[in-house]
C-alpha positions in Angstrom: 148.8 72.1 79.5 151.0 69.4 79.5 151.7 67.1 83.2 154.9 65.6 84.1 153.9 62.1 85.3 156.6 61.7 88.2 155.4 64.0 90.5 152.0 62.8 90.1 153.5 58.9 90.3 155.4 60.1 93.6 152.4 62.1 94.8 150.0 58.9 94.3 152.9 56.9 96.2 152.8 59.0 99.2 149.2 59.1 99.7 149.1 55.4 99.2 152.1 55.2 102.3 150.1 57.6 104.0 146.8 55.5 103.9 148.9 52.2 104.6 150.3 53.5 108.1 146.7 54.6 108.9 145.0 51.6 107.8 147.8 49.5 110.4 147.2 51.9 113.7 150.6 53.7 113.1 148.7 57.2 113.6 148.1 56.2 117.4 152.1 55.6 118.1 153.2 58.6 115.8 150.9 60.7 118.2 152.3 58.7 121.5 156.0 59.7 120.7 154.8 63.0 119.6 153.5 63.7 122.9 156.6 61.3 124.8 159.1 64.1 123.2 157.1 66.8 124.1 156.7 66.2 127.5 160.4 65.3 127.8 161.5 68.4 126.2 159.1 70.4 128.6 160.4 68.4 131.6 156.9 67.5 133.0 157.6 63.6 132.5 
């Protein structure tokens, strides 16, 4: 069984990305717009 290495390269990348943006706080703001667009969509806020 042989593995390509570029999927598993970008696959590595993304988790890195992934754990950078948590590591910083970005998963609270991500959730606040989430929630912002939402609500806007609805036409409570």
């Amino acid at each position: 069984m042989t593995l390509r290495k570029a999927p598993l390269f970008f696959l590595a990348a993304a988790a890195a990305m992934i754990g950078a943006g948590i590591w910083q706080g970005e998963m609270a703001t991500v959730l606040n717009k989430g929630v912002n667009l939402c609500l806007e969509c609805v036409g409570i806020g």
